[in-house]
C-alpha positions as CSV (number, residue, x, y, z in Angstrom):
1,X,0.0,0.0,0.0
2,X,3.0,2.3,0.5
3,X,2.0,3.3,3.8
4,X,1.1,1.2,7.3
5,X,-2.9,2.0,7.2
6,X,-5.3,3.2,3.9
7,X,-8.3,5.4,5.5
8,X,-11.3,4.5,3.1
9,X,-13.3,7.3,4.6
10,X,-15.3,9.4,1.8
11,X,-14.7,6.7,-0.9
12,X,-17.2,4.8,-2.5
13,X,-17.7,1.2,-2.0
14,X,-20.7,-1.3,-2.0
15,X,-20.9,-1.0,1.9
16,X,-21.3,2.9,1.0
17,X,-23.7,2.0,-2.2
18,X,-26.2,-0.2,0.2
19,X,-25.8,2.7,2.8
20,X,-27.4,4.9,0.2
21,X,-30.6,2.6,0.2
22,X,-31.3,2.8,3.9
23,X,-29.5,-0.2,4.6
24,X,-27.1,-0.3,8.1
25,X,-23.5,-1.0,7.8
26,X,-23.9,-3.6,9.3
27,X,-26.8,-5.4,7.5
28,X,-25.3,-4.1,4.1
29,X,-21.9,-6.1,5.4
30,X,-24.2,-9.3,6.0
31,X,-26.0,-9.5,2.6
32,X,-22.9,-8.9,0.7
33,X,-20.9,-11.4,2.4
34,X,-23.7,-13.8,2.3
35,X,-24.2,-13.3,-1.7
36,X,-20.6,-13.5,-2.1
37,X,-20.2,-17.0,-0.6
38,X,-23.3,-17.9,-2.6
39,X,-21.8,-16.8,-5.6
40,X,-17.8,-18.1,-4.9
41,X,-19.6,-21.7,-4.2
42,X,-21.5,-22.1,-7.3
43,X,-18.5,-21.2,-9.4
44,X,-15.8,-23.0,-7.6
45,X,-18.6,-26.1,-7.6
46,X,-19.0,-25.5,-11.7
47,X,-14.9,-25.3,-11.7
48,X,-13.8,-28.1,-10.3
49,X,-16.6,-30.2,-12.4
50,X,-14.7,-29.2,-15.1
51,X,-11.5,-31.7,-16.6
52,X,-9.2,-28.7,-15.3
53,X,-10.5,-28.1,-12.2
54,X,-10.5,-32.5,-11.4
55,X,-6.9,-32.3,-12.3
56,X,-6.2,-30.0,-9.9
57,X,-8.4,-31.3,-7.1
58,X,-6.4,-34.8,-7.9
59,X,-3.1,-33.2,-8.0
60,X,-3.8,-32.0,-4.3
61,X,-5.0,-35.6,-3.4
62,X,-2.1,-37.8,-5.2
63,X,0.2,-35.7,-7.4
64,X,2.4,-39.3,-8.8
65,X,-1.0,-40.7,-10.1
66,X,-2.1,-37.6,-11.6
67,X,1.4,-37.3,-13.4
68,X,2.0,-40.9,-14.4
69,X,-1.7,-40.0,-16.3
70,X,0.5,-37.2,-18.2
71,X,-1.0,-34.1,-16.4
72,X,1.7,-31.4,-15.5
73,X,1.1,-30.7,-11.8
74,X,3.7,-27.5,-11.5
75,X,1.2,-26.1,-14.1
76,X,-1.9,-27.6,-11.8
77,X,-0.4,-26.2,-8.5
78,X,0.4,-22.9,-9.9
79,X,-3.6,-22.3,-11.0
80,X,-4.6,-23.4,-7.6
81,X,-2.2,-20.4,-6.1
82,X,-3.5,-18.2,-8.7
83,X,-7.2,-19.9,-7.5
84,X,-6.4,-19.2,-3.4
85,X,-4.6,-15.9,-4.2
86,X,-7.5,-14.6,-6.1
87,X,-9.7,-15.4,-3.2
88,X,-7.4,-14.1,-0.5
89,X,-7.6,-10.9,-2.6
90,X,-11.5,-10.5,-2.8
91,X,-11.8,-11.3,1.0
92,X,-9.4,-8.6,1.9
93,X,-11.0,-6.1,-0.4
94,X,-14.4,-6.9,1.4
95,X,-12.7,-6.7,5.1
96,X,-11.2,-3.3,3.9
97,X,-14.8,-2.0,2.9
98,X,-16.5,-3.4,5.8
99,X,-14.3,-1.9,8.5
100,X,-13.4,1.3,6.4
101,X,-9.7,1.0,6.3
102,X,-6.9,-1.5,4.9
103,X,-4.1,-2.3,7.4
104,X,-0.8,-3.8,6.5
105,X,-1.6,-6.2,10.0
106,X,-5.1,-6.6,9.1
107,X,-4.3,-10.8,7.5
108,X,-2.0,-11.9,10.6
109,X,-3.4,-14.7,11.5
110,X,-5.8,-15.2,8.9
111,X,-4.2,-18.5,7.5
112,X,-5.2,-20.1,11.3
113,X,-8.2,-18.6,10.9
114,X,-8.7,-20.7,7.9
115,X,-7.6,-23.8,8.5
116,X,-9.8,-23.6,11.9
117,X,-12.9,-23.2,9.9
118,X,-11.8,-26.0,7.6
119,X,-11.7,-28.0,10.2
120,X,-14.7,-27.1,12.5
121,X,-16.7,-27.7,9.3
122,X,-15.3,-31.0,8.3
123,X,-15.7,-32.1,11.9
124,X,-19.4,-30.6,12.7
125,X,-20.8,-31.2,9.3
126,X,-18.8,-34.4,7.9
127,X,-18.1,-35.4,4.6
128,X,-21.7,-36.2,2.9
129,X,-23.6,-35.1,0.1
130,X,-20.6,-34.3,-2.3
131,X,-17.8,-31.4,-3.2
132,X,-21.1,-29.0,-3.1
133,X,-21.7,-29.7,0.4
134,X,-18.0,-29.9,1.6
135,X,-17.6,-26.1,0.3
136,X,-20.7,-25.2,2.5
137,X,-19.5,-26.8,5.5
138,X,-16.4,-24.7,5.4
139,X,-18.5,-21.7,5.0
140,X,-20.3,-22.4,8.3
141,X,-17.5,-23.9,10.1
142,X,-16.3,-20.1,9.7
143,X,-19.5,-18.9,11.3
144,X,-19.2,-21.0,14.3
145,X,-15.7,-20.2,14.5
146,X,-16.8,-16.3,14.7
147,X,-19.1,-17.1,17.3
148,X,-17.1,-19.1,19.9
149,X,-14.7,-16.3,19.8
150,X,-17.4,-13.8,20.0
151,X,-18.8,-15.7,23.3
152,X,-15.3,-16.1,25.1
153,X,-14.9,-11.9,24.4
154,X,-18.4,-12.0,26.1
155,X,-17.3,-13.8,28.8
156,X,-14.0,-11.4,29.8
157,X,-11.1,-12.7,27.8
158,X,-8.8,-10.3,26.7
159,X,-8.3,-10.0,23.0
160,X,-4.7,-10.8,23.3
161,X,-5.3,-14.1,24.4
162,X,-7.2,-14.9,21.2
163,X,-4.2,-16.7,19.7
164,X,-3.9,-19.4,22.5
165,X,-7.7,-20.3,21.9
166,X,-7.4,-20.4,18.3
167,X,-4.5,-23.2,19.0
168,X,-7.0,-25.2,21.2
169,X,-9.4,-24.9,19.2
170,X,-7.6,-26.1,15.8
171,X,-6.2,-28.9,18.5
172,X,-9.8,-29.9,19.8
173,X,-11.0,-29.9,16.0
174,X,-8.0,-32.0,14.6
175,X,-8.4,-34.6,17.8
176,X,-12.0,-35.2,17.4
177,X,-12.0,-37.3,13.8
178,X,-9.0,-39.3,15.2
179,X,-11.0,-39.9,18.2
180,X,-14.0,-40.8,15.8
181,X,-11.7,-43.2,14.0
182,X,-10.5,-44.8,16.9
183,X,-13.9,-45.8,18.6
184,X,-14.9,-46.8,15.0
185,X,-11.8,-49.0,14.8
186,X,-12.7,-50.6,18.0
187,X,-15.9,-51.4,17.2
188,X,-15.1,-52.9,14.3
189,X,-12.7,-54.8,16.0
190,X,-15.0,-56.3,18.2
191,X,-16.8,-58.9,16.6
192,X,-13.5,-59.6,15.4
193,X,-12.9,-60.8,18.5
194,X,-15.5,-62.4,19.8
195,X,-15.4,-65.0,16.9
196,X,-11.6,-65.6,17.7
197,X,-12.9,-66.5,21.2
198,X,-15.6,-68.7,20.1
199,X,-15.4,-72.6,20.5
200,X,-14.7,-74.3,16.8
201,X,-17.2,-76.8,16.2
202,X,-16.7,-79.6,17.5
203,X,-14.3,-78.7,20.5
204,X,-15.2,-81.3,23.6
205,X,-12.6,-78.9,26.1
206,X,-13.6,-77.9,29.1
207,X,-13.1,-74.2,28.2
208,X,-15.5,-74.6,24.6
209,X,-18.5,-77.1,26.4
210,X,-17.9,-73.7,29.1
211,X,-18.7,-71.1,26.2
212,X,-21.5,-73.1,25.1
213,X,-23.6,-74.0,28.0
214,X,-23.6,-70.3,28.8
215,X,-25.2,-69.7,25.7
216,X,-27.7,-71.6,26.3
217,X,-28.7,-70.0,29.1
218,X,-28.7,-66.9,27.8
């Protein structure tokens, strides 16, 4: 920017168009931010329908397969920079409207930020439905992650303290689908081993006739 802070005051913007209408800052902030994440989901939905977009949604998953298949991934990883730097762009232009100033310190932090809401999303929502319904997931899981730390500044804790429950939070969010996996292993193994302790057919031990009459009590 060429300086530390860019005062927006007196310029025109769509927060300042909507103000024109009647509309609070505030509200005007909601609808635009609401029809913008309408509008970024449809089109990175349609995108990564496309041939291009699945190569670069398959580079991120397994880059070797996709280039034993003959797809250049430096070219695929450099469009999905271009694809997260574009974004990173519009979202700061849209904080900068909405608060009515650009700060150099205004993104520190913001890459936390995201991967928390990634997280909380995956984590609250699941994976169901599709791609469509994993991009909406992330969407809220940014909402609920605005709201916890909107409740804990309700309840007295200093701003400064924000960073040390972002890091518990991205820690609770990353521990609860290994948790998840881990019961679900369990239980899986279970029957396993039950069978492993059942008498073969035809065992006359003590320990398999043991097994059986209790079965047939139960």
């Amino acid at each position: 920017m060429g300086k530390a802070n860019t005062p927006l005051l007196g310029a025109d913007t769509m927060i300042t168009w909507l103000v024109n209408f009647g509309i609070t800052t505030t509200t005007s902030s909601l609808i635009l931010g609401c029809v913008f994440a309408a509008a970024i989901i449809m089109l990175m939905y349609w995108f990564f329908g496309t041939e291009l977009g699945s190569a670069v949604r398959a580079t991120g998953c397994n880059e070797r397969m996709v280039r034993a298949l003959g797809v250049n991934t430096d070219n695929m990883q450099i469009l999905g920079l271009m694809l997260s730097n574009g974004l990173v762009a519009l979202s700061g232009a849209m904080v900068a409207q909405s608060q009515g100033y650009a700060d150099v310190g205004m993104g520190t932090g913001t890459i936390v930020i995201g991967l928390a809401s990634i997280i909380i999303g995956e984590v609250v929502f699941g994976k169901h439905f599709g791609f469509w319904y994993t991009l909406i997931s992330v969407v809220f899981g940014s909402i609920i992650y605005r709201i916890i730390i909107a409740i804990v500044l309700q309840l007295g804790l200093k701003s400064t303290d924000l960073k040390l429950l972002t890091a518990l939070i991205v820690a609770a969010s990353l521990s609860v689908p290994v948790i998840r996996e881990n019961i679900g292993h369990r239980n899986r193994m279970m029957p396993d081993e039950r069978l492993k302790d059942a008498p073969v057919a035809g065992d006359t031990s003590d320990e398999g006739a043991a097994v059986i009459s209790g079965r047939e009590k139960n």
